[in-house]
C-alpha positions as CSV (number, residue, x, y, z in Angstrom):
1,X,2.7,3.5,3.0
2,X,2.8,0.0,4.6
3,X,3.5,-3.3,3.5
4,X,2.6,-6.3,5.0
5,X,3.5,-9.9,4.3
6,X,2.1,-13.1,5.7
7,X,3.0,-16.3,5.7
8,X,2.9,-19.7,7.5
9,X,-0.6,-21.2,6.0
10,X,-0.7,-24.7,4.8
11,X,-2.5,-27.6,5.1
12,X,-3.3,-29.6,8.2
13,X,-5.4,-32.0,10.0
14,X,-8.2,-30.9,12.0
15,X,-7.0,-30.6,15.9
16,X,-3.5,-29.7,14.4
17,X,-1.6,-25.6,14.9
18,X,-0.4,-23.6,12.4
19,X,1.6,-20.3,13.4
20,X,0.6,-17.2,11.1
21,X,3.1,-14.2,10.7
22,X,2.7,-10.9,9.3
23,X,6.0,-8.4,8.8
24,X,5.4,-5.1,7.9
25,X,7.7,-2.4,7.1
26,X,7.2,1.2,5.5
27,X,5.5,3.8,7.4
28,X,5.1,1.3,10.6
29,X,5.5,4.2,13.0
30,X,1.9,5.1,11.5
31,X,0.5,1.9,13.5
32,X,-1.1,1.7,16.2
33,X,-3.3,-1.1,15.6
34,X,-2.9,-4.4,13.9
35,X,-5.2,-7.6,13.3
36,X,-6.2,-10.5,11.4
37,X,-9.2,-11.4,9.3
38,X,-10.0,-14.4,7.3
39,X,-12.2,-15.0,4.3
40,X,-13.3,-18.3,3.2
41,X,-14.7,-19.4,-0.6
42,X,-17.6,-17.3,-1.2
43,X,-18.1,-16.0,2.4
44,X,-17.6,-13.1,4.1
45,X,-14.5,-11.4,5.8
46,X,-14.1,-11.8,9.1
47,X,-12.2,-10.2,12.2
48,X,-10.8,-12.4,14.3
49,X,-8.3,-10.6,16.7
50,X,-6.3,-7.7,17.4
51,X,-3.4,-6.2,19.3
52,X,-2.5,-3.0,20.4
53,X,1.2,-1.6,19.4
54,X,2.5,-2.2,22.8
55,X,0.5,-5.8,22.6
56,X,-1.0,-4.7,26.0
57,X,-4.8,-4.9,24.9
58,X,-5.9,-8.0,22.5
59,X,-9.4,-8.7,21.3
60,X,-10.9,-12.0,19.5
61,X,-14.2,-13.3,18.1
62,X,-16.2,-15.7,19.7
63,X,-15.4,-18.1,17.2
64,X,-11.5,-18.1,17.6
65,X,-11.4,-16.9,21.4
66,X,-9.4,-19.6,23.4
67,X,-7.8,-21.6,20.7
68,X,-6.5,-18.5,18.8
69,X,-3.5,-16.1,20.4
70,X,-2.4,-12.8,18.6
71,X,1.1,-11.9,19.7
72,X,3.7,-8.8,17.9
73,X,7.2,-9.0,18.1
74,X,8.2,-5.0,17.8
75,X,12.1,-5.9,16.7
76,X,10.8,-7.9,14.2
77,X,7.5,-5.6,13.2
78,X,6.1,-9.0,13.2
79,X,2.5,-10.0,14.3
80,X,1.8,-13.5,14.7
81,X,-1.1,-15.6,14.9
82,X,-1.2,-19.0,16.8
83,X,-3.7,-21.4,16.0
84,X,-4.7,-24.3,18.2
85,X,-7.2,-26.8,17.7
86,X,-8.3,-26.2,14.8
87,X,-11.4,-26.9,12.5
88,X,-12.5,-27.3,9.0
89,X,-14.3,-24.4,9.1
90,X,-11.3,-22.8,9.9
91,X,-10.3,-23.4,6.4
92,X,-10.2,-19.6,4.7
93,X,-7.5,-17.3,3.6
94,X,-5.8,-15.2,6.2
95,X,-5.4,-11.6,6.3
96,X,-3.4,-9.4,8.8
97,X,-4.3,-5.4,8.5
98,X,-3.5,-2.4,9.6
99,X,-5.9,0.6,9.9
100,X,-5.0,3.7,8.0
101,X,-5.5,7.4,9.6
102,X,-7.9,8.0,6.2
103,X,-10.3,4.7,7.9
104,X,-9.3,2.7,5.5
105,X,-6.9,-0.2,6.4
106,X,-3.7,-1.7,5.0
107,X,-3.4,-5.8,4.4
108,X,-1.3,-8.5,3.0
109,X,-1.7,-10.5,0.2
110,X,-3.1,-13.4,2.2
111,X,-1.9,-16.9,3.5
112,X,-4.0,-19.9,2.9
113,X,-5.4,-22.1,5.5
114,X,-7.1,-25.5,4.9
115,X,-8.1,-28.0,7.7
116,X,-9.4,-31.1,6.4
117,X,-11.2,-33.7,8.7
């Protein structure tokens, strides 16, 4: 099993950061893989980036590519999501994940992001 806990949401003003983090701990030597998604108020989940164990290979949505960086920290078995410049409809709650070896996929409880204008 794997646990994984983020934190770091809040509210802030549009144009304004926020740095998300996700530790996990358990089975992390399952990992190979781990990400972020968001889901806003009745909308769907999206993917929005992810990183390779080693962090050597990222990938982002259109919508988040050069204002949002995905970073890991393997001491820490932290991930961390930095988000620049950012938008109302930015304003969801954030997920990271993990994929399981089944398919299926591990994730937090959530973080909550809101960017008022």
């Amino acid at each position: 099993q794997v646990q994984l806990v983020e934190s770091g949401g809040g509210v802030v003003q549009a144009g304004e950061s926020l740095r998300l983090s996700c530790a996990a701990s358990g089975s992390i030597f399952s990992i190979n893989v781990m990400g972020w998604f968001r889901q806003a108020p009745g909308g769907q989940r999206e993917s929005l980036a992810t990183i390779t164990v080693g962090g050597d290979s990222t990938s982002y949505a259109d919508s988040v590519k050069g204002r949002f960086t995905i970073s890991r920290d393997n001491t820490k078995n932290t991930v961390y999501l930095q988000m620049n410049r950012l938008k109302p409809e930015d304003t969801a709650v954030y997920y990271c994940y993990a994929p399981k070896s089944s398919g299926d996929f591990y994730w937090g409880q959530g973080t909550q992001v809101i960017v008022s204008d």
